[in-house]
MDTraj code that builds the backbone (N, CA, C; nanometers):
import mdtraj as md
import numpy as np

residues = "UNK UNK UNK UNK UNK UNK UNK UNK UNK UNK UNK UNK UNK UNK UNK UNK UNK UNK UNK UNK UNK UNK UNK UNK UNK UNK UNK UNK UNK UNK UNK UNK UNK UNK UNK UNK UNK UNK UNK UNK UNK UNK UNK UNK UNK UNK UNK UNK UNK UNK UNK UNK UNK UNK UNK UNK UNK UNK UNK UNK UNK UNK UNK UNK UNK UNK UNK UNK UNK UNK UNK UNK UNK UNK UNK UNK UNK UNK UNK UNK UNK UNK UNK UNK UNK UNK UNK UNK UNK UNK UNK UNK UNK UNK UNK UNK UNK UNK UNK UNK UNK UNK UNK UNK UNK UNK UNK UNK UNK UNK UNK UNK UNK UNK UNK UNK UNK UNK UNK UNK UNK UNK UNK UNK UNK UNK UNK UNK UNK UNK UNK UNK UNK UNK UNK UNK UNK UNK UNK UNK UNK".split()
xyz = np.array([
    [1.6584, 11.8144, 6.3556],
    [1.7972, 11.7948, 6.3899],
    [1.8270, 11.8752, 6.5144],
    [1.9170, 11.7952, 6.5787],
    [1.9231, 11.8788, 6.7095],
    [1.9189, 12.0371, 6.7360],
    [2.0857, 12.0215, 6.7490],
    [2.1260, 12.1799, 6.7647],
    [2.2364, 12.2069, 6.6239],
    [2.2006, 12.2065, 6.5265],
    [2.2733, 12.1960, 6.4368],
    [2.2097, 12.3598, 6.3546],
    [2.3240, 12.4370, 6.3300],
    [2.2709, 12.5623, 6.2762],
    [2.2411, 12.5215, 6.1023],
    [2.1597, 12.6161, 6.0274],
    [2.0959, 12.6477, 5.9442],
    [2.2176, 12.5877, 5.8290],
    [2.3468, 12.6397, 5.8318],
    [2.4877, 12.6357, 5.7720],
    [2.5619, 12.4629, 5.8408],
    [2.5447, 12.4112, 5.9045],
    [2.5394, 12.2858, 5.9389],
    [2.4944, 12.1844, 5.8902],
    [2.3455, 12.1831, 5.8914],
    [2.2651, 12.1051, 5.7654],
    [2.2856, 12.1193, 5.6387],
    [2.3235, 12.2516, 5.6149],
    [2.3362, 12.2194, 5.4110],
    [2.4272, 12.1877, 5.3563],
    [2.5708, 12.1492, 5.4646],
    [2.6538, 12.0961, 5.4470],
    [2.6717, 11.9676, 5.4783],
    [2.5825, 11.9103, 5.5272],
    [2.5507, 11.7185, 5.5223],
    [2.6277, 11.6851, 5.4089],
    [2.6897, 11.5725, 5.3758],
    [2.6964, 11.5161, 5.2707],
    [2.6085, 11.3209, 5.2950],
    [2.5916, 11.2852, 5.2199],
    [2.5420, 11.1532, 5.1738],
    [2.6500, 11.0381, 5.1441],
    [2.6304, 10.9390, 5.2046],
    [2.6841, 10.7972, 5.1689],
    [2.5823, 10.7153, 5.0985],
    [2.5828, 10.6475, 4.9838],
    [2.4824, 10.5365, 4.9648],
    [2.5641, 10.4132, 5.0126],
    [2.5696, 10.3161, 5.0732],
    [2.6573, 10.1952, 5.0963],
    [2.5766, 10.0282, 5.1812],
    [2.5638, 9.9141, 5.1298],
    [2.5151, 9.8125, 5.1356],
    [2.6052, 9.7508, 5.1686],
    [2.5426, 9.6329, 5.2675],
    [2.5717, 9.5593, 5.3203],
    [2.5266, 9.4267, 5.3550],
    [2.5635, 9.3208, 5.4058],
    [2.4869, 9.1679, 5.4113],
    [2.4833, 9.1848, 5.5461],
    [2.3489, 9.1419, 5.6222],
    [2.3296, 9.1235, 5.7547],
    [2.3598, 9.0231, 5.7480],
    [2.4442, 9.0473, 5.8860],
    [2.5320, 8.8538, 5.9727],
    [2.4825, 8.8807, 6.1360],
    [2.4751, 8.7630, 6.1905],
    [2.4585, 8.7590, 6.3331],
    [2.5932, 8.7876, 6.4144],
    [2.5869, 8.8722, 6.5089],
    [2.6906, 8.8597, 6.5440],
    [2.7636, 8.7921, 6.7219],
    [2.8406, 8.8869, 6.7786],
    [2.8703, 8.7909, 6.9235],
    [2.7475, 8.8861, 7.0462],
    [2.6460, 8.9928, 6.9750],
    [2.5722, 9.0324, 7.0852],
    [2.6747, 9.0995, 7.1901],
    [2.8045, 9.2229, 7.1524],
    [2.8541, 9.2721, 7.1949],
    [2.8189, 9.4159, 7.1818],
    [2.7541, 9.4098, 7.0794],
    [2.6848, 9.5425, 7.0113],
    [2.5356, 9.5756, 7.1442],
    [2.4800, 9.5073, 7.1671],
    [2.3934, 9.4545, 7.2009],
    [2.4212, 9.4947, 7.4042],
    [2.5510, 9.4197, 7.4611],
    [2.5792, 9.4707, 7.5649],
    [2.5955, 9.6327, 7.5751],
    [2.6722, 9.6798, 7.4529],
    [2.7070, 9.7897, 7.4709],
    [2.6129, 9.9684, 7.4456],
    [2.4986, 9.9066, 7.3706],
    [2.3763, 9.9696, 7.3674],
    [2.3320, 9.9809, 7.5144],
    [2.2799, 9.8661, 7.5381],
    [2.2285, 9.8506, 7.6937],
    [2.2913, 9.9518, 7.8140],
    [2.3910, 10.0253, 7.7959],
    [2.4950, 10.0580, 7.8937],
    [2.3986, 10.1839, 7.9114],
    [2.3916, 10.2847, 8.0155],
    [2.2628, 10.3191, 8.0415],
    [2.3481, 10.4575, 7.9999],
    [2.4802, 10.4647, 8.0568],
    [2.5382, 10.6046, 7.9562],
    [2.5636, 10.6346, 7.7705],
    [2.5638, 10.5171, 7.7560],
    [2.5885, 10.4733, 7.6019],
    [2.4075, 10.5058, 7.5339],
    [2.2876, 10.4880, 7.6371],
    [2.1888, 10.5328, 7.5644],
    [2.0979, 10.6407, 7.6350],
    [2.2228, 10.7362, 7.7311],
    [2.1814, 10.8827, 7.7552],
    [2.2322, 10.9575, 7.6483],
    [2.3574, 10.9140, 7.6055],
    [2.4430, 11.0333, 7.5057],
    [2.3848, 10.9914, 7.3431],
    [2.2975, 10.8494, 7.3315],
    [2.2667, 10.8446, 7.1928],
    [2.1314, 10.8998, 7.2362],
    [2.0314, 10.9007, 7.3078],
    [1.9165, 10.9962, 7.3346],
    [1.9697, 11.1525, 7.3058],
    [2.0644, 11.2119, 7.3565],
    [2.0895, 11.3641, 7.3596],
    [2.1497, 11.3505, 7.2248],
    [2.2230, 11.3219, 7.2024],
    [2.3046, 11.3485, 7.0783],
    [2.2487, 11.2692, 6.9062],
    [2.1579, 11.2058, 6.9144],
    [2.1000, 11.1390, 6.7518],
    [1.9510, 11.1813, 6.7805],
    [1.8971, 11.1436, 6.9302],
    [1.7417, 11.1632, 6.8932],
    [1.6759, 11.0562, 6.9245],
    [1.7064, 10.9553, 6.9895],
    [1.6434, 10.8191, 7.0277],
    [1.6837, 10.7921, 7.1175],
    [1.5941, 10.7085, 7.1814],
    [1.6395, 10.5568, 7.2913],
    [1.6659, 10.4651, 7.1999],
    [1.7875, 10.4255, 7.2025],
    [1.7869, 10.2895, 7.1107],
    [1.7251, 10.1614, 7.1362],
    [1.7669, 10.0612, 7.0578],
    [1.6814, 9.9521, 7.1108],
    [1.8333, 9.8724, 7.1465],
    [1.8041, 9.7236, 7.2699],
    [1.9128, 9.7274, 7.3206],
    [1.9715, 9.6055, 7.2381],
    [2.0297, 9.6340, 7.0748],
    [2.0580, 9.5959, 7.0100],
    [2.1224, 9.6377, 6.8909],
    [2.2394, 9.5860, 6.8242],
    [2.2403, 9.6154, 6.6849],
    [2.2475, 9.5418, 6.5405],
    [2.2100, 9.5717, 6.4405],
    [2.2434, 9.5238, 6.3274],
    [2.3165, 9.5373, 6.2209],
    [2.3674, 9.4111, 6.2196],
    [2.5143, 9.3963, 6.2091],
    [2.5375, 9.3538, 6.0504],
    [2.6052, 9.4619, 5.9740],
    [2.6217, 9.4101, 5.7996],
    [2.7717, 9.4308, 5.7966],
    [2.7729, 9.3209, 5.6726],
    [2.9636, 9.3276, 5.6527],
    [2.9062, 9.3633, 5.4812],
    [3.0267, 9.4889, 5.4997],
    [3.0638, 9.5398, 5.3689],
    [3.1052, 9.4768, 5.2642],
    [3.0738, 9.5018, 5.1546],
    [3.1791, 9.4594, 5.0145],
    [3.2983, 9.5399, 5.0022],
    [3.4137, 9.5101, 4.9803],
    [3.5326, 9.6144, 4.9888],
    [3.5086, 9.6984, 4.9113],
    [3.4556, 9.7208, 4.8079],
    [3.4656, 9.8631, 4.7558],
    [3.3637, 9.9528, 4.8440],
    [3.2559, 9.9174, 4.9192],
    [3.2133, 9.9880, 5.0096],
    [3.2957, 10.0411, 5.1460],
    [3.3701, 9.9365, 5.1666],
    [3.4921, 9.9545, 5.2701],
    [3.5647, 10.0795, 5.2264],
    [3.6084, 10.0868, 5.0708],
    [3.7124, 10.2012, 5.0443],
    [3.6142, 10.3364, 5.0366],
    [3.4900, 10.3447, 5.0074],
    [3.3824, 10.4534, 4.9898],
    [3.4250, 10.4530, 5.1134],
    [3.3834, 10.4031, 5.2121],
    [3.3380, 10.4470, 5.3453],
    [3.4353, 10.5611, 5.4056],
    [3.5707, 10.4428, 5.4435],
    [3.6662, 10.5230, 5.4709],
    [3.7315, 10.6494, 5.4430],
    [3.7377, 10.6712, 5.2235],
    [3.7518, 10.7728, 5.2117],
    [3.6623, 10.9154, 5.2954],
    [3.5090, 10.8814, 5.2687],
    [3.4244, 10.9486, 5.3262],
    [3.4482, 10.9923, 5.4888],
    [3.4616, 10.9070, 5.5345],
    [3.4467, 10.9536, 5.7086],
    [3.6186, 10.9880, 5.7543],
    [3.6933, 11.0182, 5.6584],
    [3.8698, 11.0864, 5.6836],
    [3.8097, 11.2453, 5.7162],
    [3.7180, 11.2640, 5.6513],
    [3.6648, 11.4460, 5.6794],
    [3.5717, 11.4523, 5.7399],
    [3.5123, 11.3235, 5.7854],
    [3.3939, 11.3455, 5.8403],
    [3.3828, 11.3728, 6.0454],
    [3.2881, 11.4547, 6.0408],
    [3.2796, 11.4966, 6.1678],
    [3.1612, 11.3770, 6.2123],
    [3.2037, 11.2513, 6.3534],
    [3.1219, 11.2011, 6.3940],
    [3.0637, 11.2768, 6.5394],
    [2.9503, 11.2197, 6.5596],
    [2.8407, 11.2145, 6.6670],
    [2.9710, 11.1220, 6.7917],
    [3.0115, 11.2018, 6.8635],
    [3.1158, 11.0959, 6.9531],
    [3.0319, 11.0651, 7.1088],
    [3.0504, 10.8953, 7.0841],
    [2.9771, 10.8521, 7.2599],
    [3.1470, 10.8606, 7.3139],
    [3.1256, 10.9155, 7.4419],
    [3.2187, 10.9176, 7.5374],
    [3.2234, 10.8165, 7.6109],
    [3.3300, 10.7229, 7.6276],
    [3.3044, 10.6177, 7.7375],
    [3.3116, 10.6329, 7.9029],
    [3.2847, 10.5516, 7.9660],
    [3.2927, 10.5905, 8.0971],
    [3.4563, 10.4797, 8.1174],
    [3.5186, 10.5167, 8.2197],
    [3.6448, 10.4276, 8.2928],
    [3.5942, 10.2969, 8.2292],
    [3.7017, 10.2284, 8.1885],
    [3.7203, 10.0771, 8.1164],
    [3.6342, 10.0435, 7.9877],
    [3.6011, 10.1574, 7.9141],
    [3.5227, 10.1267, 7.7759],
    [3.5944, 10.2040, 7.6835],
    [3.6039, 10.1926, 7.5699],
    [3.6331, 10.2201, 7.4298],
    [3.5257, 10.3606, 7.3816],
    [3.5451, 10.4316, 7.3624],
    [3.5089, 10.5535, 7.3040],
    [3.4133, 10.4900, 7.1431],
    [3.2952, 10.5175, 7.0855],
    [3.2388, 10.4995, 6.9747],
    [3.2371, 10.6595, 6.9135],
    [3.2414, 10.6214, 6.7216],
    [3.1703, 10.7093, 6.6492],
    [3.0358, 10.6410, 6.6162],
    [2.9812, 10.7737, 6.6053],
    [2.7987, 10.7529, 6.5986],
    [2.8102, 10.8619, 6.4249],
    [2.7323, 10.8109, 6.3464],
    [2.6780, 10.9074, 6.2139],
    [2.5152, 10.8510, 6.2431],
    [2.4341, 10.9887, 6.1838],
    [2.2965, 10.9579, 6.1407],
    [2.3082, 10.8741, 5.9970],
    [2.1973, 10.7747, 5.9620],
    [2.1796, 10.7315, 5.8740],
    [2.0215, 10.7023, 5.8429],
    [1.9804, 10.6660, 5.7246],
    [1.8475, 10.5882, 5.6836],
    [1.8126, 10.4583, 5.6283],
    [1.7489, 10.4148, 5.6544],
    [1.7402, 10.2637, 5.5632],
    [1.6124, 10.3523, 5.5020],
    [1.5500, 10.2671, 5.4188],
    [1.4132, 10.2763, 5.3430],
    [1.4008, 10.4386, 5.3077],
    [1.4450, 10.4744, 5.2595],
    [1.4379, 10.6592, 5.2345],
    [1.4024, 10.7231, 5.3180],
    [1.3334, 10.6666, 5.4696],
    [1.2743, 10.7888, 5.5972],
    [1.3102, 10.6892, 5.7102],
    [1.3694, 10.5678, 5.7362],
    [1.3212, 10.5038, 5.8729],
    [1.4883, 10.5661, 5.8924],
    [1.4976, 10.6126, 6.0397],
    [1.5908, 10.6748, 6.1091],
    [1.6877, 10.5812, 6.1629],
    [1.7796, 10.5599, 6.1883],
    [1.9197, 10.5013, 6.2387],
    [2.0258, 10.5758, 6.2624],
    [2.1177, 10.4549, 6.2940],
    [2.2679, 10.5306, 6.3208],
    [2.3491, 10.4468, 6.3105],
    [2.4808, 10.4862, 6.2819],
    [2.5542, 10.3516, 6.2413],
    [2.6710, 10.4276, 6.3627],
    [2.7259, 10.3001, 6.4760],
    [2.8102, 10.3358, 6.5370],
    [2.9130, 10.2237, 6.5126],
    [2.9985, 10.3091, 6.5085],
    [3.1544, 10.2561, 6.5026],
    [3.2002, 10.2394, 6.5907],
    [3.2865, 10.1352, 6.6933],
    [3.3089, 10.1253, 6.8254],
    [3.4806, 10.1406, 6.8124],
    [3.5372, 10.2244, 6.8491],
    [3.6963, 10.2834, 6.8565],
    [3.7607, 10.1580, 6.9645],
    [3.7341, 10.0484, 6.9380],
    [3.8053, 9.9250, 7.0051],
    [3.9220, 9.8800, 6.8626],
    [4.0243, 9.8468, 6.9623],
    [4.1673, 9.7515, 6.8994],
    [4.1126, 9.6472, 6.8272],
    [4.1717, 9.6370, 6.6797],
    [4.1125, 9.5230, 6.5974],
    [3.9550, 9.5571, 6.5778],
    [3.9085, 9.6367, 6.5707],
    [3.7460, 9.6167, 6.4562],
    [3.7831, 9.6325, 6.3610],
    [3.6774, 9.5308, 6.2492],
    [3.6579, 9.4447, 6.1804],
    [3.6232, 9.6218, 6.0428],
    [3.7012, 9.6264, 5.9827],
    [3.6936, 9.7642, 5.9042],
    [3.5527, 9.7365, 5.7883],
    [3.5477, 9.6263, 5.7846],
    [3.4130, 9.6187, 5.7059],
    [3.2872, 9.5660, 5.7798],
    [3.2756, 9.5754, 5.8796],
    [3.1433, 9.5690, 5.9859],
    [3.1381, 9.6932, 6.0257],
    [3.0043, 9.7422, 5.9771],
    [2.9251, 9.8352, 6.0646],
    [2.8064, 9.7671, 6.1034],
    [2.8036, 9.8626, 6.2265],
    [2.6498, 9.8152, 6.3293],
    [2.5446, 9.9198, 6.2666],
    [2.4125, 9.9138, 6.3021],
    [2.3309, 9.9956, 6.3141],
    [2.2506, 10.0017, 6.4391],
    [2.2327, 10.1364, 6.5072],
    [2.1334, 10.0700, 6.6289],
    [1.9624, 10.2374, 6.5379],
    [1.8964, 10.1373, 6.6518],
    [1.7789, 10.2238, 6.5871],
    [1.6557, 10.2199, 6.7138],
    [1.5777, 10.3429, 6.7092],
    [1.4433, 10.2836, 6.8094],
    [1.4012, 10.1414, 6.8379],
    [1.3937, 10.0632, 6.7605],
    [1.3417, 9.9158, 6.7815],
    [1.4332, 9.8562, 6.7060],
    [1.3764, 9.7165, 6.6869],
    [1.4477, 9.5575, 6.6603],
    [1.5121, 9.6308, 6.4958],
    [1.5820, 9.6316, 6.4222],
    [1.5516, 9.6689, 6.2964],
    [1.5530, 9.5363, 6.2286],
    [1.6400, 9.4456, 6.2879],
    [1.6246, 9.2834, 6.2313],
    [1.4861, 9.2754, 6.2251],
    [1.3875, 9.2285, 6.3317],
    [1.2451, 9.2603, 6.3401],
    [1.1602, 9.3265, 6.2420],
    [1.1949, 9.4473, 6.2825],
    [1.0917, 9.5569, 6.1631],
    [1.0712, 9.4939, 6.0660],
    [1.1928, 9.5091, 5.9512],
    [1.2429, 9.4566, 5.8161],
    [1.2307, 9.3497, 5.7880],
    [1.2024, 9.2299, 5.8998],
    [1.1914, 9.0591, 5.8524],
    [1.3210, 9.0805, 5.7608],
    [1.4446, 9.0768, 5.8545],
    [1.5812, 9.0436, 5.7717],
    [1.6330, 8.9164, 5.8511],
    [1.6972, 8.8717, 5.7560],
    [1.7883, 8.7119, 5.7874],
    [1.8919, 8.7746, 5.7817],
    [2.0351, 8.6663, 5.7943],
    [2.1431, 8.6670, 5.7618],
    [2.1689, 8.6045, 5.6733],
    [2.2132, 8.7256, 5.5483],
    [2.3239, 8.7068, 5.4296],
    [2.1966, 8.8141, 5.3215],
    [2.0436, 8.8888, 5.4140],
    [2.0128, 8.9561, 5.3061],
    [2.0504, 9.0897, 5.3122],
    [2.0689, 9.1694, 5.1865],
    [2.1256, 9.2747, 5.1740],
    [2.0718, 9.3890, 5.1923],
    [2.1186, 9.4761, 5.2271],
    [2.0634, 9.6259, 5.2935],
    [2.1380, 9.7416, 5.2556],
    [2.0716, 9.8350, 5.2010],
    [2.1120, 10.0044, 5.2017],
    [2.0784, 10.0727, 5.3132],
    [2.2091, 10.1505, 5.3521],
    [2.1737, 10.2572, 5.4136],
    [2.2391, 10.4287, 5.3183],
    [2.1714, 10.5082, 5.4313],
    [2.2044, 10.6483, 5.3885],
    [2.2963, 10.6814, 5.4784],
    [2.3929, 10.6976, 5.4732],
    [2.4784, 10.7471, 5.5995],
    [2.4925, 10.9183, 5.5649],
    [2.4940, 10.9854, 5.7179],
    [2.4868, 11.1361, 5.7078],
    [2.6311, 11.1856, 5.7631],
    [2.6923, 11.1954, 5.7234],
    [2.8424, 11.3165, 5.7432],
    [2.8656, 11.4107, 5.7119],
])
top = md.Topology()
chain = top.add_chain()
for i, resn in enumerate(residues, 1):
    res = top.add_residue(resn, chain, resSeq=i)
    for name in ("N", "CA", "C"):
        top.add_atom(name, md.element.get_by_symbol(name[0]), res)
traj = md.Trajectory(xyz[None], top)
């Protein structure tokens, strides 16, 4: 973990929360690509992302977990440059060790039960996932 003191880490808390991968408009996808959007997720999570994300819509009671959870939660913040929307970034896991992040994009009107994930590579790829199969992640706050 980055620069996170000793008293930092043992105060992580855990999300378990699933979701259905859907295709989406590949906006996620522009906005990875942005070459400041994957200096500050290199310095700040630990990766080059891949210039993509994957995209699950919540079940509402995951919607109400979530939200309660991230009201206290301290995110990983990408800063935008002039004419972009500010994102929250959390660490997360799929498969008990493969590394991710789920960013939240601080744009007017998102969709409160879509989260993205971006990750080193394809994660659609990796996983041989379609759209409508279901996925856990670990989210870290």
């Amino acid at each position: 973990m980055s620069a996170c003191s000793a008293l930092e880490v043992a105060s992580l808390k855990t999300l378990r929360i699933s979701g259905s991968v859907f295709s989406g408009k590949a906006e996620g996808a522009k906005f990875v690509s942005l070459s400041w959007v994957r200096a500050q997720v290199k310095e700040k999570i630990g990766f080059d992302p891949y210039s993509g994300t994957l995209n699950l819509r919540l079940a509402k009671e995951d919607c109400v977990k979530l939200d309660k959870a991230l009201r206290s939660a301290k995110p990983i913040k990408i800063s935008p440059e002039t004419g972009y929307y500010p994102g929250k970034c959390f660490k997360a896991q799929m498969k008990s060790s493969m590394q991710c992040a789920v960013i939240i994009p601080q744009t007017p009107n998102y969709p409160e039960n879509v989260l993205e994930l971006i990750a080193p590579f394809n994660l659609r790829e990796m996983l041989h996932l379609r759209d409508d199969d279901k996925v856990e992640i670990v989210l870290e706050y």
